[in-house]
PDB file of the backbone (N, CA, C, O) and the ligand in Angstrom, with CONECT records:
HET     ZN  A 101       1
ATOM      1  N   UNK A   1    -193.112  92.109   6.338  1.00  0.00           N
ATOM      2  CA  UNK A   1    -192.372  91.157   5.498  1.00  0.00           C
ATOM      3  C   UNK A   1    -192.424  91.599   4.041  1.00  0.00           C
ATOM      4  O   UNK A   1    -193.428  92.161   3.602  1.00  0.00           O
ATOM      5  N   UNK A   2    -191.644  91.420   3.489  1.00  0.00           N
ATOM      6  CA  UNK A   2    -191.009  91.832   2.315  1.00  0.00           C
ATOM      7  C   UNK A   2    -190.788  90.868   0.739  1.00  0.00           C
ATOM      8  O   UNK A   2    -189.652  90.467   0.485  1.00  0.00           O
ATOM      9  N   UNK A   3    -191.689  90.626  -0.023  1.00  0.00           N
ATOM     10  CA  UNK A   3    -191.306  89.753  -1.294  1.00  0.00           C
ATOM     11  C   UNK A   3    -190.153  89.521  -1.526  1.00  0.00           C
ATOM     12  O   UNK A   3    -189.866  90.604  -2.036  1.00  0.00           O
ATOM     13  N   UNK A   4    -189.251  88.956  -1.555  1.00  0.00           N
ATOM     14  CA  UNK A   4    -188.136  88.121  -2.318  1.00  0.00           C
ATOM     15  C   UNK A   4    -187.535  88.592  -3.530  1.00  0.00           C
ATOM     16  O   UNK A   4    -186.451  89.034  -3.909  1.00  0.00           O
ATOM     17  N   UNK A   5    -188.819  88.287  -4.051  1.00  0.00           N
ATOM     18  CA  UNK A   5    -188.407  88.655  -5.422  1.00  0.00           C
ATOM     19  C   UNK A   5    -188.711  89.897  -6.235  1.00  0.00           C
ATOM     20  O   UNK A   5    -187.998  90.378  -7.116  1.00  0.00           O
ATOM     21  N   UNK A   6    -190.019  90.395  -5.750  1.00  0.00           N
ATOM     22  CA  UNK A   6    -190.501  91.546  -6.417  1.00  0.00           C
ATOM     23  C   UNK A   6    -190.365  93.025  -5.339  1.00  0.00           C
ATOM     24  O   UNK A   6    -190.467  94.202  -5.682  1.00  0.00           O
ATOM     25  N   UNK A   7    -190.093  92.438  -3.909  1.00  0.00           N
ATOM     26  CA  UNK A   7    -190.188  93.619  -3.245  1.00  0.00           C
ATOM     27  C   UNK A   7    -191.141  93.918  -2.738  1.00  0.00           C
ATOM     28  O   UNK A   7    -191.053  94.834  -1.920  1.00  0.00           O
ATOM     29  N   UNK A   8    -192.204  93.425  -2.932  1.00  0.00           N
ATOM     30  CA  UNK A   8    -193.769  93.911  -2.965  1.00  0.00           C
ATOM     31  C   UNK A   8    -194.267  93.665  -0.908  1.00  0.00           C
ATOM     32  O   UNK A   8    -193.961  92.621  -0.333  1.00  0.00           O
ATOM     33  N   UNK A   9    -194.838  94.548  -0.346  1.00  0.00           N
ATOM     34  CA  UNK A   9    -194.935  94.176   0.783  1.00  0.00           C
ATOM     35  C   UNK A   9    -196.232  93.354   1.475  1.00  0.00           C
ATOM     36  O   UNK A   9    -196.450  92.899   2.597  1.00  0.00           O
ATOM     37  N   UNK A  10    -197.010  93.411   0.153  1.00  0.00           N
ATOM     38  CA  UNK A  10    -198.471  92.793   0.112  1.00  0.00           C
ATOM     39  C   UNK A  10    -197.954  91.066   0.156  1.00  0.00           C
ATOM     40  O   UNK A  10    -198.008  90.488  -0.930  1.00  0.00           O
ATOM     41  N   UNK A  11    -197.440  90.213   1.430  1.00  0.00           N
ATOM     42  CA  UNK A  11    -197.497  88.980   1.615  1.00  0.00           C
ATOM     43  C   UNK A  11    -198.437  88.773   2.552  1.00  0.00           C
ATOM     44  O   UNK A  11    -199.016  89.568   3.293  1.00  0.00           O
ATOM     45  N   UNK A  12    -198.554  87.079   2.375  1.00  0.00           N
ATOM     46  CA  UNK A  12    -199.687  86.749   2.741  1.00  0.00           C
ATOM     47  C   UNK A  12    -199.024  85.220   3.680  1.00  0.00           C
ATOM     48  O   UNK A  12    -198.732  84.283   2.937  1.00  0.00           O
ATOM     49  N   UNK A  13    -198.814  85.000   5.131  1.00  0.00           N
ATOM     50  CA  UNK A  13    -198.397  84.548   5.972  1.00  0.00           C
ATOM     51  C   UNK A  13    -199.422  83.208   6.257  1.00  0.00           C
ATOM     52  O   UNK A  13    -200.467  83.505   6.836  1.00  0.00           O
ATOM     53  N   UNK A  14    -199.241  81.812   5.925  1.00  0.00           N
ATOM     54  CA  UNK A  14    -199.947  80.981   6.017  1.00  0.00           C
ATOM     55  C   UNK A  14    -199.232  79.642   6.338  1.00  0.00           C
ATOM     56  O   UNK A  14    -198.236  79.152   5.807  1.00  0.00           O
ATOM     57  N   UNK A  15    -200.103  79.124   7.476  1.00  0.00           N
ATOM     58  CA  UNK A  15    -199.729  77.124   7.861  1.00  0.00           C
ATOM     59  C   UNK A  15    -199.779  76.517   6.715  1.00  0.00           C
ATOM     60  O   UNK A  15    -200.639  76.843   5.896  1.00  0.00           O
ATOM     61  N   UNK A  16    -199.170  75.853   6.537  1.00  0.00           N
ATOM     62  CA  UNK A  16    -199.460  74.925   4.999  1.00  0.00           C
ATOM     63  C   UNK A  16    -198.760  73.255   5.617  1.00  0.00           C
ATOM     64  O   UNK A  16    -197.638  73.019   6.067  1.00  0.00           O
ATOM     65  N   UNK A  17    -199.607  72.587   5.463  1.00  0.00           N
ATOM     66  CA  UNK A  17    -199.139  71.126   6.205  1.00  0.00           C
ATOM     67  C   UNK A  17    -199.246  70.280   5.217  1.00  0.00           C
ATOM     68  O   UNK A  17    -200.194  70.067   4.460  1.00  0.00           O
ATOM     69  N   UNK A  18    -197.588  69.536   5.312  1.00  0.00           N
ATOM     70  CA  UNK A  18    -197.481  68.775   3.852  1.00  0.00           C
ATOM     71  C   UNK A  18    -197.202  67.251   4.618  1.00  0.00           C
ATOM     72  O   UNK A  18    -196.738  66.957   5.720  1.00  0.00           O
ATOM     73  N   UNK A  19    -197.716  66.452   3.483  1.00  0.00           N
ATOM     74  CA  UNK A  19    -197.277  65.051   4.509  1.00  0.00           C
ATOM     75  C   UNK A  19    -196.271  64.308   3.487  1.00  0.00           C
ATOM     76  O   UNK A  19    -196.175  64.347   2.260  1.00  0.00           O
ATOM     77  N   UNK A  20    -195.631  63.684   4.394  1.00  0.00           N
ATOM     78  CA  UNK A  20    -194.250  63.358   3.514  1.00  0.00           C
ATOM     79  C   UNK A  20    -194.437  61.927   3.554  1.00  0.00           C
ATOM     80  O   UNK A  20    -194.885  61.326   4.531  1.00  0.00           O
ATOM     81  N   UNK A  21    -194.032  61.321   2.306  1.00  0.00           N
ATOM     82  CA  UNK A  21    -194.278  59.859   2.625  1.00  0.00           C
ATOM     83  C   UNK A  21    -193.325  59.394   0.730  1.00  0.00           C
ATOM     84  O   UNK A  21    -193.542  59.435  -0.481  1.00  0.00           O
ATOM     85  N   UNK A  22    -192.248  58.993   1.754  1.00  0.00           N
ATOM     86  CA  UNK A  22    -190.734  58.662   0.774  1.00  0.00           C
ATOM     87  C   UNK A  22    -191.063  57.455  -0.478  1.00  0.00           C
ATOM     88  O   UNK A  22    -190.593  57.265  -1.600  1.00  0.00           O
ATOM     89  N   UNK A  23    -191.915  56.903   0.192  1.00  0.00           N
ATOM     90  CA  UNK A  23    -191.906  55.311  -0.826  1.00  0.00           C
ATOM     91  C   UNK A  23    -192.929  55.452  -1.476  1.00  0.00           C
ATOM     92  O   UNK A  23    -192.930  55.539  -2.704  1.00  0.00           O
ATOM     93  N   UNK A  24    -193.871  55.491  -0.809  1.00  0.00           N
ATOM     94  CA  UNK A  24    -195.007  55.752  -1.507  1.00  0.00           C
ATOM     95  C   UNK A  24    -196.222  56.223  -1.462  1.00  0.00           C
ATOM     96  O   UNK A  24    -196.591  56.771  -0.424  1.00  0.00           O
ATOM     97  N   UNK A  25    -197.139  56.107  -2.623  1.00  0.00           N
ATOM     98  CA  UNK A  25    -198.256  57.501  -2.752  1.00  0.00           C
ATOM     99  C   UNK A  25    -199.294  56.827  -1.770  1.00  0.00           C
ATOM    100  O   UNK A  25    -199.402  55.624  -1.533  1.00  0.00           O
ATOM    101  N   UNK A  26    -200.190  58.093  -1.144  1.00  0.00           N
ATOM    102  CA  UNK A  26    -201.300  58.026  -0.555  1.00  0.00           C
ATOM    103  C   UNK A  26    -202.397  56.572  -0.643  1.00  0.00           C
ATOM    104  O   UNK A  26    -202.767  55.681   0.121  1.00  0.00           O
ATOM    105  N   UNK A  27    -202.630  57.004  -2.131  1.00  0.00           N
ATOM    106  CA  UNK A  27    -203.375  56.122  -2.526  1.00  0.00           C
ATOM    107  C   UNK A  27    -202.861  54.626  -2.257  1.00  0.00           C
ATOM    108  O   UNK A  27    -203.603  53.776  -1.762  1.00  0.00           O
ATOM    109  N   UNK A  28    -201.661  54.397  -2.587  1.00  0.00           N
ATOM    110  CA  UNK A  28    -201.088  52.928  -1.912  1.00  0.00           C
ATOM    111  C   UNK A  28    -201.708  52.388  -0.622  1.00  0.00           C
ATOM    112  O   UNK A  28    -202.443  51.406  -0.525  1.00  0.00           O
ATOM    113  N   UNK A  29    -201.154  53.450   0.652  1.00  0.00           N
ATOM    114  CA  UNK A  29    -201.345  53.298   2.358  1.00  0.00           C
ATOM    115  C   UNK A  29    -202.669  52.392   2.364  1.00  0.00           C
ATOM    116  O   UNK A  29    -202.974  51.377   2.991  1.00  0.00           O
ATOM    117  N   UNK A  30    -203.585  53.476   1.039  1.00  0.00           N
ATOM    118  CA  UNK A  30    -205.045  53.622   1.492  1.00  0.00           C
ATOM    119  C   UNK A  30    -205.626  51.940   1.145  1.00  0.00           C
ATOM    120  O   UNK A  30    -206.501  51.331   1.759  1.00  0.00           O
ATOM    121  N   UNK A  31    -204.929  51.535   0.129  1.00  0.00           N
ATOM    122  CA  UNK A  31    -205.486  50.206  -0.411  1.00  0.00           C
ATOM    123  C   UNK A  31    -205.037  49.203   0.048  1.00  0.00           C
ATOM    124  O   UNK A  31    -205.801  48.270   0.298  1.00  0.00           O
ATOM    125  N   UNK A  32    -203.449  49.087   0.328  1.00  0.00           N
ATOM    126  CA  UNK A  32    -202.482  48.062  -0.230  1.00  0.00           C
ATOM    127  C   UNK A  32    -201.436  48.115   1.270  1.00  0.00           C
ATOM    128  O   UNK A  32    -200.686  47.228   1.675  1.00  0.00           O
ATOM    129  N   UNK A  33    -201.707  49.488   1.883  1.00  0.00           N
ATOM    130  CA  UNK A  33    -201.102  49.445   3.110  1.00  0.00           C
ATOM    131  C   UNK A  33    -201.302  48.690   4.495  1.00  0.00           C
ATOM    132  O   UNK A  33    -200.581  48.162   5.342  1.00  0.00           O
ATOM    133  N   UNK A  34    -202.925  48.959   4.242  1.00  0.00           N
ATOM    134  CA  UNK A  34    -203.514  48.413   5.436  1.00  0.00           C
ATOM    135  C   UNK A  34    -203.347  46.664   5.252  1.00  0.00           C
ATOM    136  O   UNK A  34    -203.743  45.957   6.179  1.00  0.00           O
ATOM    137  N   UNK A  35    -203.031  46.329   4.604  1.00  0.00           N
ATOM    138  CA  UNK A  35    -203.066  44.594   3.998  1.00  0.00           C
ATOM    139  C   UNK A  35    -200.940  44.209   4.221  1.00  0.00           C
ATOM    140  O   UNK A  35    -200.512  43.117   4.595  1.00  0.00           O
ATOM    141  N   UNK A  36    -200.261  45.127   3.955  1.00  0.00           N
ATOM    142  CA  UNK A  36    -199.371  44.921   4.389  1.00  0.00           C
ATOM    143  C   UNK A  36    -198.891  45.015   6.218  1.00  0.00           C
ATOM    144  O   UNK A  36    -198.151  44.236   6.820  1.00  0.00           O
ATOM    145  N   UNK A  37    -199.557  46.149   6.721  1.00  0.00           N
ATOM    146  CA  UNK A  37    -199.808  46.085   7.777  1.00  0.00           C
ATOM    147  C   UNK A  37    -200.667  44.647   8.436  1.00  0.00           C
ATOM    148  O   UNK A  37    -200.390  44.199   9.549  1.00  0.00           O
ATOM    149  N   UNK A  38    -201.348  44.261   7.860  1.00  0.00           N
ATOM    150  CA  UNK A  38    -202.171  43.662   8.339  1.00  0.00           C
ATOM    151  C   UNK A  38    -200.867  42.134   8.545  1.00  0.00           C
ATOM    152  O   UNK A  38    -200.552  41.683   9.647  1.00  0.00           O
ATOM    153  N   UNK A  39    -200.293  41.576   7.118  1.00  0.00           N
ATOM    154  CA  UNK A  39    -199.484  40.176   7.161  1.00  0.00           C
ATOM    155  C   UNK A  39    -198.345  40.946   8.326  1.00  0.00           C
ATOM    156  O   UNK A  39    -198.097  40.148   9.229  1.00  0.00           O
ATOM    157  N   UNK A  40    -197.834  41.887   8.449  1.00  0.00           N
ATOM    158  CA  UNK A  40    -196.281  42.449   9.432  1.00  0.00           C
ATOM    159  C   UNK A  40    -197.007  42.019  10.889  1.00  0.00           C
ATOM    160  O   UNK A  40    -196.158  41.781  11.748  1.00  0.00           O
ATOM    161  N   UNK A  41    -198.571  41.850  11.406  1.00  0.00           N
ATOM    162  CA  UNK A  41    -198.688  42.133  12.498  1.00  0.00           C
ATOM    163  C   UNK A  41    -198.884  40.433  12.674  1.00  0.00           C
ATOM    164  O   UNK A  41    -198.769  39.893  13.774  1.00  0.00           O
ATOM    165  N   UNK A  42    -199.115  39.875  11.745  1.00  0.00           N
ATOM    166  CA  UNK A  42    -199.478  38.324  11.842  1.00  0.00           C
ATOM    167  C   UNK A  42    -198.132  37.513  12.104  1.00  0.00           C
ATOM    168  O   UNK A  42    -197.730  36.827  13.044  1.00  0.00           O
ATOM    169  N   UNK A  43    -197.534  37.941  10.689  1.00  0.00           N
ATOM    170  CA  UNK A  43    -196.316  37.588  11.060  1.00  0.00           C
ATOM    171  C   UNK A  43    -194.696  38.064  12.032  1.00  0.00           C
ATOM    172  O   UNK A  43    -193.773  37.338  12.402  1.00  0.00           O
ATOM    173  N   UNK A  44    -194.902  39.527  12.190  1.00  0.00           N
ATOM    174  CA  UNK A  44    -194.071  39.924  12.734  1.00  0.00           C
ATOM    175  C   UNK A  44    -194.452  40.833  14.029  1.00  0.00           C
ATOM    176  O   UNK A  44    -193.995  41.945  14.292  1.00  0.00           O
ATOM    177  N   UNK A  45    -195.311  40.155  14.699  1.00  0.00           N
ATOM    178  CA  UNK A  45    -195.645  40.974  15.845  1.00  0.00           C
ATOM    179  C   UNK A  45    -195.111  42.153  16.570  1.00  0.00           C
ATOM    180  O   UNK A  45    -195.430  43.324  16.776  1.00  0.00           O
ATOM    181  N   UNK A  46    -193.986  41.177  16.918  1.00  0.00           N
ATOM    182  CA  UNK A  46    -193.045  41.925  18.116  1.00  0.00           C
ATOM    183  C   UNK A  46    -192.100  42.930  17.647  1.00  0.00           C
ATOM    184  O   UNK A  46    -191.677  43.993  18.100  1.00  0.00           O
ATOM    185  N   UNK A  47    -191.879  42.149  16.438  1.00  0.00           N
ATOM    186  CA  UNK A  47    -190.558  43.508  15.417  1.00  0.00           C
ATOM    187  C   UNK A  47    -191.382  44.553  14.725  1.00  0.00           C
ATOM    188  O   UNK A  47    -190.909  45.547  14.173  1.00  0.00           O
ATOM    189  N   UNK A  48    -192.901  44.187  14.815  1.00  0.00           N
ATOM    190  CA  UNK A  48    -193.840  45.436  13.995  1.00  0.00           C
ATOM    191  C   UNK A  48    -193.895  45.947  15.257  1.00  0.00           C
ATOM    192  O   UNK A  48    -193.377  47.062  15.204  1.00  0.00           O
ATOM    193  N   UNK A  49    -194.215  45.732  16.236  1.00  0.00           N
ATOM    194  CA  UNK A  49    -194.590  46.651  17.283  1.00  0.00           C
ATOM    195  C   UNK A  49    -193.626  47.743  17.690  1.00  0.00           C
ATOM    196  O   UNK A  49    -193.837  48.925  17.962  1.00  0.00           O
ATOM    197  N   UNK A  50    -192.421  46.976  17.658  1.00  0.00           N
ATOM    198  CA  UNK A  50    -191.256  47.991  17.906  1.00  0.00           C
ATOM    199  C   UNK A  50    -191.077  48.974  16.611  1.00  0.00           C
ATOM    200  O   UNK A  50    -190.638  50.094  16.872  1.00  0.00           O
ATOM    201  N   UNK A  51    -191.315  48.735  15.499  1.00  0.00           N
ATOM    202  CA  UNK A  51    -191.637  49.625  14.029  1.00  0.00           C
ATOM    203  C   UNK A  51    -192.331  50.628  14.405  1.00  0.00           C
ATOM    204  O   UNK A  51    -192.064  51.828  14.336  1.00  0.00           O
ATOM    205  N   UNK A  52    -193.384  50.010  14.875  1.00  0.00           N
ATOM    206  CA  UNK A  52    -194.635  51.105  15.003  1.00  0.00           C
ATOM    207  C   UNK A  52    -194.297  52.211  16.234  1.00  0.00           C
ATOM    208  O   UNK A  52    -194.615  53.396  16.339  1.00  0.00           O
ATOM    209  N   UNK A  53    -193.701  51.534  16.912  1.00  0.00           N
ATOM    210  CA  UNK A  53    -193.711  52.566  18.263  1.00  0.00           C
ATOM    211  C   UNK A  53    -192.381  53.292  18.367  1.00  0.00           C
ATOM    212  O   UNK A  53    -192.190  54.134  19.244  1.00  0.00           O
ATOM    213  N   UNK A  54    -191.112  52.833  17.125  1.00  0.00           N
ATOM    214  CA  UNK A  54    -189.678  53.866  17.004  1.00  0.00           C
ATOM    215  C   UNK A  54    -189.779  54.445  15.665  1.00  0.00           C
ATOM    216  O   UNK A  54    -189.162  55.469  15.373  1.00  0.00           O
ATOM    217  N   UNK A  55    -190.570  53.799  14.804  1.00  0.00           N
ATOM    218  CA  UNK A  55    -189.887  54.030  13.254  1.00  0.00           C
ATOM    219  C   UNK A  55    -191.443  54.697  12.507  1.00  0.00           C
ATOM    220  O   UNK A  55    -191.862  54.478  11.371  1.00  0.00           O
ATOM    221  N   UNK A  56    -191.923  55.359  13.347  1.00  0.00           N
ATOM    222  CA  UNK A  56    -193.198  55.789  12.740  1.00  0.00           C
ATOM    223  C   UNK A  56    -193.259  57.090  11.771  1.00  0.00           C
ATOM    224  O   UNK A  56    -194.119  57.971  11.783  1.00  0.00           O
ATOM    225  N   UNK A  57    -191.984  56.968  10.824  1.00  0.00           N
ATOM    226  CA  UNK A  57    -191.624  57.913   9.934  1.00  0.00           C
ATOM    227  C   UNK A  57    -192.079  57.886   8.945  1.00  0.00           C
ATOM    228  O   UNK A  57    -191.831  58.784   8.140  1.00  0.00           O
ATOM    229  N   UNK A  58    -192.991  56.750   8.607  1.00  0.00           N
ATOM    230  CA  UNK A  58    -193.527  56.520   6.933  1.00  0.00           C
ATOM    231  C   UNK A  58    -194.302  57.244   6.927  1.00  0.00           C
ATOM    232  O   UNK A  58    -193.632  58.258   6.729  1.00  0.00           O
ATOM    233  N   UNK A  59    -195.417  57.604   7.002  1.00  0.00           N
ATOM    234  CA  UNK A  59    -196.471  59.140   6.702  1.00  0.00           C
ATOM    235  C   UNK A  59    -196.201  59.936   7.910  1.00  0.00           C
ATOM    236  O   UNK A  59    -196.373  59.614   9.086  1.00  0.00           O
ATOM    237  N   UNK A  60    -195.620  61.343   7.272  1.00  0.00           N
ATOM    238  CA  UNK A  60    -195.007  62.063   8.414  1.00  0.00           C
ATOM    239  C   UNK A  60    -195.958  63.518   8.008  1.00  0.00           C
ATOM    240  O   UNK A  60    -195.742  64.184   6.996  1.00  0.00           O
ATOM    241  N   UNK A  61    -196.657  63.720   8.669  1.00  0.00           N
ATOM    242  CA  UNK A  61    -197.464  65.630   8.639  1.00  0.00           C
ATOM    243  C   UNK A  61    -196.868  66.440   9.157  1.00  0.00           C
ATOM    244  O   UNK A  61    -196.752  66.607  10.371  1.00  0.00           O
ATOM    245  N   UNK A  62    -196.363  67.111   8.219  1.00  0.00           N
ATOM    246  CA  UNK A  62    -195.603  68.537   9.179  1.00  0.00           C
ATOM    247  C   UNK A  62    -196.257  69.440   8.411  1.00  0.00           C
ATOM    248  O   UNK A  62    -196.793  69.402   7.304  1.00  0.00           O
ATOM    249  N   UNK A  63    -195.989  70.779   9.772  1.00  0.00           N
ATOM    250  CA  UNK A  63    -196.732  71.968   9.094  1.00  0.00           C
ATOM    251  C   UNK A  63    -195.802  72.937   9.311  1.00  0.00           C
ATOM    252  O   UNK A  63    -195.493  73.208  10.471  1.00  0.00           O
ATOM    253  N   UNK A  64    -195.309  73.497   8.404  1.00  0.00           N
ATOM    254  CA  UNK A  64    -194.447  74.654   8.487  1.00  0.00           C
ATOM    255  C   UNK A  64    -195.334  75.942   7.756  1.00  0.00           C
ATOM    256  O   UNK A  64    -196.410  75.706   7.207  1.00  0.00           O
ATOM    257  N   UNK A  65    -194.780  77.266   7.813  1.00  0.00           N
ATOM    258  CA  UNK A  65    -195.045  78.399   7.854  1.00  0.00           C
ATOM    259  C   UNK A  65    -195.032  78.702   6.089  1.00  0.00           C
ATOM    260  O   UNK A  65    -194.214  77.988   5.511  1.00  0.00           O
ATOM    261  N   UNK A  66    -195.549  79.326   5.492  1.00  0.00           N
ATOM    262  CA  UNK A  66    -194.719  79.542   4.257  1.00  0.00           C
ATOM    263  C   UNK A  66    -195.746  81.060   3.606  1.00  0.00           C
ATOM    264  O   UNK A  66    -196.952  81.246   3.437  1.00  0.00           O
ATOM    265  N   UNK A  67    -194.763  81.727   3.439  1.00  0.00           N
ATOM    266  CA  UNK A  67    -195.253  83.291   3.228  1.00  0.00           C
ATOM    267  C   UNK A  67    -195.609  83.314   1.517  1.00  0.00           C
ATOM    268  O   UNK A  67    -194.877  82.509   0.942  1.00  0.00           O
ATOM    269  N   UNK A  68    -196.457  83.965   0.664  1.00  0.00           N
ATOM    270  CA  UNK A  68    -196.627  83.845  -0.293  1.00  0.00           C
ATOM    271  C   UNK A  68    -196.966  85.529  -0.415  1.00  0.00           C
ATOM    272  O   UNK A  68    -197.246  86.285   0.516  1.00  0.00           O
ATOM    273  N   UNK A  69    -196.858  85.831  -1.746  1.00  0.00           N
ATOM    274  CA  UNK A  69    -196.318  86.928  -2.281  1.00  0.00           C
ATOM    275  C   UNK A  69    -197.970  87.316  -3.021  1.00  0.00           C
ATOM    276  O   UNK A  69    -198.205  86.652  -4.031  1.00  0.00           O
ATOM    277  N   UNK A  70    -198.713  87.983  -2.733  1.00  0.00           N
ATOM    278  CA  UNK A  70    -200.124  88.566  -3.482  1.00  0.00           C
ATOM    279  C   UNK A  70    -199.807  89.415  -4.581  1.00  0.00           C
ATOM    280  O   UNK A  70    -200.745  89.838  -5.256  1.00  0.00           O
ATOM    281  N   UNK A  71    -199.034  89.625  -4.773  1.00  0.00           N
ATOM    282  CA  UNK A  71    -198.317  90.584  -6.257  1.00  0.00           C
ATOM    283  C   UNK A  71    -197.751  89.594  -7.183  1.00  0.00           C
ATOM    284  O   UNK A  71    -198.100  89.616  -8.364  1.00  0.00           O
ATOM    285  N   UNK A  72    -197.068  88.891  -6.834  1.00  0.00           N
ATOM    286  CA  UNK A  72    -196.353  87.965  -7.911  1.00  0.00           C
ATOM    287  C   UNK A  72    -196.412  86.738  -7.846  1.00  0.00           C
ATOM    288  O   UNK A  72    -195.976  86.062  -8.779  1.00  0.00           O
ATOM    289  N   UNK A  73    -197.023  86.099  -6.609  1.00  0.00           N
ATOM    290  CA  UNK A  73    -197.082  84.699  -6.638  1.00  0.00           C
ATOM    291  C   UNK A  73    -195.580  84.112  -6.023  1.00  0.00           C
ATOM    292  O   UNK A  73    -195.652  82.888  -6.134  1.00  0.00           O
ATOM    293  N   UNK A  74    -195.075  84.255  -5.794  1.00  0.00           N
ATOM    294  CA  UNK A  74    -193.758  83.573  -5.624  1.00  0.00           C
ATOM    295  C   UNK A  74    -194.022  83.400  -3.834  1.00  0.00           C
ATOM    296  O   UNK A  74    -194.654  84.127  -3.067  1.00  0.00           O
ATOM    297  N   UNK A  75    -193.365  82.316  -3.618  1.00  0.00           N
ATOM    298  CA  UNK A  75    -193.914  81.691  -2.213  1.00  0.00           C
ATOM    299  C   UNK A  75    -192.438  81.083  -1.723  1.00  0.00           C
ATOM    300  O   UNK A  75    -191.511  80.610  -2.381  1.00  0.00           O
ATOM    301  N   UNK A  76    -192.635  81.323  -0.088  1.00  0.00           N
ATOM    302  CA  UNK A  76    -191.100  80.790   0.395  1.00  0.00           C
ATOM    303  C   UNK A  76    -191.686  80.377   1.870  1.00  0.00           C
ATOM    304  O   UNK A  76    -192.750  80.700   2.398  1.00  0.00           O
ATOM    305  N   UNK A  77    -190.370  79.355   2.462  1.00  0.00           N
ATOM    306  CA  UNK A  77    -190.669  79.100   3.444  1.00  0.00           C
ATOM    307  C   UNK A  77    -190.723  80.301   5.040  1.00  0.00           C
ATOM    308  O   UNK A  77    -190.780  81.470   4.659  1.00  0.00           O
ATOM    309  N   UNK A  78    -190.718  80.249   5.672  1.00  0.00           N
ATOM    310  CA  UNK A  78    -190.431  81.364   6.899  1.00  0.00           C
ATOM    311  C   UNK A  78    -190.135  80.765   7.897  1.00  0.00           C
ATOM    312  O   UNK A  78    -189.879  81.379   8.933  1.00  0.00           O
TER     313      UNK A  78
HETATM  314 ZN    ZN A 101    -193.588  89.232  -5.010  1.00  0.00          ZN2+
END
């Protein structure tokens, strides 16, 4: 494999797992999530359950590939 930008053949081939989460930050889930979760299951049982078990897109971990460049730094997906 081949640098991008510099040419350089010294890359460096690595998992890198990013978690995606559209609305909001980590730190939220961690405090403020579990308490919203908590009133959706009191009050909305049956429509949280179906949330939870189709729409489980709010913290999403994916790990894709992404090659990085040991000469110049410049990094891309693969
Ligand atoms: Zn490079």
């Amino acid at each position: 494999m081949v640098c991008h930008r510099c040419g350089s053949s010294n890359v460096n081939v690595q998992a890198v797992s990013v978690v995606r989460n559209k609305h909001h930050g980590l730190f939220y889930w961690l405090f403020f999530g579990w308490l919203i979760d908590l009133l959706l299951w009191i009050f909305l049982t049956i429509p949280r359950l179906l949330i939870a078990l189709f729409g489980s897109k709010r913290v999403k971990t994916k790990v894709h590939t992404e090659a990085v460049c040991q000469n110049c730094g410049y990094r891309w997906r693969v």
